[in-house]
C-alpha positions in Angstrom: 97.5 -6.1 21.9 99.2 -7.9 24.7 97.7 -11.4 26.0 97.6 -13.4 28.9 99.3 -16.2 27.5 102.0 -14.1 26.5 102.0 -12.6 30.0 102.0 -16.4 31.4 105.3 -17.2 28.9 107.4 -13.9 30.2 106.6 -14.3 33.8 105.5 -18.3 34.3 109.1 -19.5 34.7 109.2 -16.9 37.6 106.4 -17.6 39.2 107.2 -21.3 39.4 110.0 -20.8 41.2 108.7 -18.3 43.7 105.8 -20.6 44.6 106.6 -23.7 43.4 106.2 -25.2 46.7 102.7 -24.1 46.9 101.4 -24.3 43.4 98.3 -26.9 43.0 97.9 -29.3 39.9 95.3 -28.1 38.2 97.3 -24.4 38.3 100.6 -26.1 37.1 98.7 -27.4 33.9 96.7 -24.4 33.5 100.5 -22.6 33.2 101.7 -25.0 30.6 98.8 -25.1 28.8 98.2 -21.2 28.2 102.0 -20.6 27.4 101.8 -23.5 24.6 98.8 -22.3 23.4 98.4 -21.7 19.2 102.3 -22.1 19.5 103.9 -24.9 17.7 104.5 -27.1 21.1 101.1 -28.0 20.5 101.6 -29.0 16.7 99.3 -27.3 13.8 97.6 -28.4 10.7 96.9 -26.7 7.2 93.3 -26.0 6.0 92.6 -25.1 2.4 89.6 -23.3 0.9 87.6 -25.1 -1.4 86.6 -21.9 -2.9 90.1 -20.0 -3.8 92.3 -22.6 -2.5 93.6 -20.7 0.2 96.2 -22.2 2.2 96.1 -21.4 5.9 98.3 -23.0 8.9 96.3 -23.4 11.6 98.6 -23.7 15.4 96.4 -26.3 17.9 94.7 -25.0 20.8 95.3 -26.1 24.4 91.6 -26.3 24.9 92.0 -25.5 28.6 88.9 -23.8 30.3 90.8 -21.2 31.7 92.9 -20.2 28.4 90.6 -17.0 27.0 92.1 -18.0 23.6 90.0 -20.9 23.4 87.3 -19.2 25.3 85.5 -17.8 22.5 85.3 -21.3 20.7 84.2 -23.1 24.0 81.6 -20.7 23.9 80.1 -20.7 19.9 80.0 -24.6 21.0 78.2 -24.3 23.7 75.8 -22.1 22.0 75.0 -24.7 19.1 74.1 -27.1 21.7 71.8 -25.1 23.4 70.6 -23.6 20.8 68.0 -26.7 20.7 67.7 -26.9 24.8 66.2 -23.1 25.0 62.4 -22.3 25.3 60.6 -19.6 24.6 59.3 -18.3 27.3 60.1 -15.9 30.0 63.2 -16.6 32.5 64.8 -16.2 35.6 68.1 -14.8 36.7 69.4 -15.9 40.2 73.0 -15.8 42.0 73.1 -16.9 45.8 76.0 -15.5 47.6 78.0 -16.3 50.6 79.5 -14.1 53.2 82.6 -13.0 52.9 84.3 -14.3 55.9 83.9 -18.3 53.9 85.7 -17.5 51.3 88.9 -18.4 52.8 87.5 -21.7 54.0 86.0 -22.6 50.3 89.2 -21.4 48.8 90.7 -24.1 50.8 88.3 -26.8 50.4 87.3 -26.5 46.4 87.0 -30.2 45.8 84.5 -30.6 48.7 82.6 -27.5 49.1 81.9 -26.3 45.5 79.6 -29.1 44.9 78.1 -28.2 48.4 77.5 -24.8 47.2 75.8 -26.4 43.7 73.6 -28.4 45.9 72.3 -26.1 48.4 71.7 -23.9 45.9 69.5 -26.1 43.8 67.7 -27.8 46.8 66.4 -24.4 48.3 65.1 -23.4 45.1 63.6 -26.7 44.7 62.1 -27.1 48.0 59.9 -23.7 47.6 59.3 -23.8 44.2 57.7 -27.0 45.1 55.2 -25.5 47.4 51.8 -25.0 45.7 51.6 -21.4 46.7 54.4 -20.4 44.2 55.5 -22.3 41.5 53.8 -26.1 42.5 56.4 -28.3 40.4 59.2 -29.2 39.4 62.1 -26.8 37.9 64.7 -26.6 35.0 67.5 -25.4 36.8 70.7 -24.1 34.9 73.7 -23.7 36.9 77.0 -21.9 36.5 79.8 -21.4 39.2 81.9 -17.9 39.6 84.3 -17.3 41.8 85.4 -13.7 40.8 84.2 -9.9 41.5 85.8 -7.2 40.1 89.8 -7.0 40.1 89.6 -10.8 40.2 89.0 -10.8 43.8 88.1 -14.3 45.0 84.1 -14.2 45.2 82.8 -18.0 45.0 78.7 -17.9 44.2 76.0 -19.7 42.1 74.5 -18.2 39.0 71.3 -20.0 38.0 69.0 -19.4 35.1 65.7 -21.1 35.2 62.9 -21.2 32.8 59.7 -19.9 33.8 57.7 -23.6 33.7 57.4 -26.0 36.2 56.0 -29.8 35.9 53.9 -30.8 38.5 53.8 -34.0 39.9 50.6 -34.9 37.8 53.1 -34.4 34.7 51.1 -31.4 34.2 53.2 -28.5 32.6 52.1 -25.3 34.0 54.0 -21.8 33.4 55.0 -19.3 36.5 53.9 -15.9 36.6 56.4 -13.7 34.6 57.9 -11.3 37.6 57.5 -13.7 40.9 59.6 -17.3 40.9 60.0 -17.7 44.8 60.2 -15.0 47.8 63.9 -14.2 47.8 63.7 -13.8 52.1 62.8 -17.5 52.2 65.1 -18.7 49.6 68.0 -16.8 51.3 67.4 -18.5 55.2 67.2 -21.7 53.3 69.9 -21.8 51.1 71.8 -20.6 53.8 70.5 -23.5 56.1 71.7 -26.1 53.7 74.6 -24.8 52.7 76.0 -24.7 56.5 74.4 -28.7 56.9 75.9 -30.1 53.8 79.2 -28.0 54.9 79.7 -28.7 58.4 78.9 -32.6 56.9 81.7 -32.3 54.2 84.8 -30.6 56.1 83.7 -31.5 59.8 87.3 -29.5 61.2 86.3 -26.2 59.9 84.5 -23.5 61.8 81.6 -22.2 59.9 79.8 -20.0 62.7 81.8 -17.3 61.3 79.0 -17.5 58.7 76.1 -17.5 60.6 74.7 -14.1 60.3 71.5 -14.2 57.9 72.2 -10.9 56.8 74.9 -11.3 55.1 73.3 -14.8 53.1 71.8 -12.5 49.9 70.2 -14.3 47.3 69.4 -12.4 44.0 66.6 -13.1 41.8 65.3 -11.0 38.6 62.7 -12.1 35.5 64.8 -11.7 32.3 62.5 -9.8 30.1 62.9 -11.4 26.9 61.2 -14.3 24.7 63.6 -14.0 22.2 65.7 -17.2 21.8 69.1 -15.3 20.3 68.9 -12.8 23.2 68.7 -15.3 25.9 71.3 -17.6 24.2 73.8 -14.2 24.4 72.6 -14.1 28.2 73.1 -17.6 28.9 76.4 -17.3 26.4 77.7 -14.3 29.0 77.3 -16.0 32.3 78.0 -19.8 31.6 81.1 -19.0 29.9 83.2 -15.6 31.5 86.5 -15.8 32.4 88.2 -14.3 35.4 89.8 -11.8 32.9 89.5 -11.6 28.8 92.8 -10.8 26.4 90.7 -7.5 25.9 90.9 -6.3 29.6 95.0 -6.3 29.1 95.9 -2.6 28.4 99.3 -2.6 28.8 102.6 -5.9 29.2 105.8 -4.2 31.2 108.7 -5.7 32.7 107.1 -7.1 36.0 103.8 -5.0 35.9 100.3 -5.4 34.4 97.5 -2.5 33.3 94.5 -4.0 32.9 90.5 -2.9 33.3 88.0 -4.3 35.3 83.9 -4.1 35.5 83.7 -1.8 38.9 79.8 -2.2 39.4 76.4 -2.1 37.2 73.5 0.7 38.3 69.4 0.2 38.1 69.4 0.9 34.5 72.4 -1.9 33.8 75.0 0.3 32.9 78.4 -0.4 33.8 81.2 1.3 35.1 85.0 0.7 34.6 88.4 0.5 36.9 91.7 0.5 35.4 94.4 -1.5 37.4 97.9 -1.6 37.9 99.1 -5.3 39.3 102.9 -6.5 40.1 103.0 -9.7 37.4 103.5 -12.0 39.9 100.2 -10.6 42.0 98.4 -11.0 38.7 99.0 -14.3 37.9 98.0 -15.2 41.7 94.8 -13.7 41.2 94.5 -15.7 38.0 95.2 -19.0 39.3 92.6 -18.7 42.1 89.6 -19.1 39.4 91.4 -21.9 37.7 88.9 -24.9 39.2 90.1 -28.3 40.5 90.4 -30.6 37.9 87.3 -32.6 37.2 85.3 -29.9 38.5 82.6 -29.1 36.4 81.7 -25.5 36.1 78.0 -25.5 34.6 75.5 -28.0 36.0 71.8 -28.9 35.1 69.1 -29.4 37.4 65.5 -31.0 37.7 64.0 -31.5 34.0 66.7 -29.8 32.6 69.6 -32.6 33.5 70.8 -34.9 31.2 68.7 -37.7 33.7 65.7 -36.0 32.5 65.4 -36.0 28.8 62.3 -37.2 28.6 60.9 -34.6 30.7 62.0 -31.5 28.4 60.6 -33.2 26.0 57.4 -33.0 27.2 57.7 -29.5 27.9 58.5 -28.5 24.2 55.8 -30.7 22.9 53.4 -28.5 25.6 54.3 -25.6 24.1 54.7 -26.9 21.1 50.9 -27.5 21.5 49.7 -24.4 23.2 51.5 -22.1 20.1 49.5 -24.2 17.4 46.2 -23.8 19.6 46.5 -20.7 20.0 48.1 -19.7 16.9 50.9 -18.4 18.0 53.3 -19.2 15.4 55.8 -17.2 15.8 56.8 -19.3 18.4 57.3 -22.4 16.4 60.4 -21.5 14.4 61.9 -21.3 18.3 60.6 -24.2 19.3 62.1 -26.3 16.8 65.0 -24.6 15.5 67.8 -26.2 14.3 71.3 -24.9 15.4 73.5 -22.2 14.2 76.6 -23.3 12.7 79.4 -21.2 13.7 82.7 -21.5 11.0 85.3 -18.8 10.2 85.9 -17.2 6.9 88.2 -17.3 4.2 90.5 -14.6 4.8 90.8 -13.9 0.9 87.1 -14.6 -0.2 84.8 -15.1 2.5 83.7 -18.9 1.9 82.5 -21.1 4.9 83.7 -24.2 2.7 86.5 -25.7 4.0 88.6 -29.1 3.5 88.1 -31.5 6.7 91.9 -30.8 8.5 92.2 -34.5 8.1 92.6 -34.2 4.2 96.0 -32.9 5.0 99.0 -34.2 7.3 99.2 -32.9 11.0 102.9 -31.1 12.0 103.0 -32.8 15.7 103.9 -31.2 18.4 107.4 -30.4 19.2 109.1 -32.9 21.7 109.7 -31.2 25.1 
């Protein structure tokens, strides 16, 4: 099955010289680092089975964010560490959209308007969740940044998921009703307030009146009906770590063309529907590129009691619910509550053991000079 980083190693060299003018930093390294991927440029290691004994040479990963070889990994990782961060308890799913006509203005201000967009997000959620008539408190926000639609067409916008509890400023922990976080109307004029503030503050020489149409500020927002910690870990897994395109989506590598499919849209009942594509390489890897953020730009960002600032708060929520499943004998919520993590390792290829010698037991090939 073809890949993009074999894609990137045919046709990189020629996109570097067609745009090498143009090409940013962070899209320079993203080129090297997916065409050296699992290759020996970036050196290897052997691993042996304590099982069988098994001898298998492992090539180094580039470990780049964009790279959907290492994608998989970045996500069982993230997992494990969540794993222990995750409540059960109903959720919510939003994603706060900008109109189109900004897009060209964000695409050219990344550095300073993504973290606007991050912010006005998580401030008009806060603001009205704050109000007494809805939620009263304070939330755990979880924040994830996309900036693709189908094709890969350049769509910046917010996914946030946010457990259904918020502590009010009495430290009480109190839980939301299970269909209704905040009116999405309200959150929409707001966010859409802030956004153009904390904007017009950031990159005072653009023109953002071209977004001033309150019809076309749409903020999402849906309960996700599930208590089960796996299946909201999956969710979470799905949305915090996507790539603009997987090594799975690439149906077919010519000479100076790609085939690959795309998600099209999703109906009522949450089934999807598929496109197949036919892209010149060099339009490809444009399209590619676009999603490869800034460097230093983080891509997932937590808010209110769930930020790292706020440890002691989540505590305090698990032991409340810790508390109310014992009272109320609920205990099939304990072994969520204080589950330990799932370790994620690969199998022996010959026997199937998990029991493998540390790679530091053996010596490391280095890379190859350049």
């Amino acid at each position: 099955m073809p890949t993009i980083n074999e894609m990137i190693r045919l046709f990189g060299d020629s996109y570097l010289n067609r745009y090498s003018q143009k090409i940013l930093p962070s899209h320079l390294q993203a080129l090297d680092s997916l065409a050296k991927c699992r290759t020996e440029a970036m050196g290897s290691h052997e691993q042996l089975c304590k099982n069988c004994g098994y001898e298998h040479r492992i090539f180094h990963s580039c470990k780049n964010r964009s790279c959907p070889q290492c994608f998989f990994k970045r996500t069982e990782a993230w997992l494990r560490v969540q794993e222990q961060r995750l409540l059960p308890v109903h959720h919510f799913h939003l994603v706060f959209t900008l109109p189109s006509q900004l897009r060209e203005i964000i695409r050219r201000h990344q550095k300073a308007l993504y973290p606007v967009l991050f912010h006005a997000a998580k401030e008009s959620l806060q603001a009205l969740a704050s109000d007494e008539r809805y939620v009263g408190g304070k939330l755990g926000i979880t924040s994830v940044l996309h900036t693709w639609s189908g094709a890969m067409i350049y769509h910046p916008h917010i996914h946030c998921l946010v457990p259904g509890i918020g502590i009010a400023t009495n430290g009480e922990v109190q839980l939301t009703r299970k269909k209704f976080l905040v009116p999405v109307r309200a959150l929409s004029a707001m966010f859409r307030g802030r956004f153009l503030a904390l904007a017009r503050k950031a990159v005072p020489d653009e023109d953002f009146s071209v977004g001033g149409d309150i019809k076309k500020w749409v903020v999402f927002s849906k309960p996700v009906k599930t208590q089960n910690t796996e299946k909201v870990l999956r969710y979470l897994g799905r949305y915090l770590h996507r790539i603009a395109i997987s090594n799975s989506s690439i149906l077919k590598l010519e000479p100076e063309r790609i085939t690959f499919r795309y998600k099209k849209s999703t109906d009522v009942q949450g089934r999807s529907s598929w496109g197949i594509m036919k892209l010149e390489s060099m339009e490809f890897l444009r399209r590619f590129l676009q999603h490869v953020l800034p460097k230093g730009m983080a891509k997932v960002r937590y808010y209110g009691w769930m930020s790292a600032s706020n440890k002691d708060h989540l505590e305090q929520v698990r032991s409340a619910l810790l508390l109310k499943a014992v009272s109320t004998q609920k205990q099939s919520l304990l072994p969520q509550i204080t589950k330990q993590p799932t370790v994620f390792l690969n199998p022996c290829p010959e026997c199937g053991s998990k029991e493998w010698k540390t790679p530091w037991d053996f010596p490391i090939i280095p890379k190859k000079p350049p």
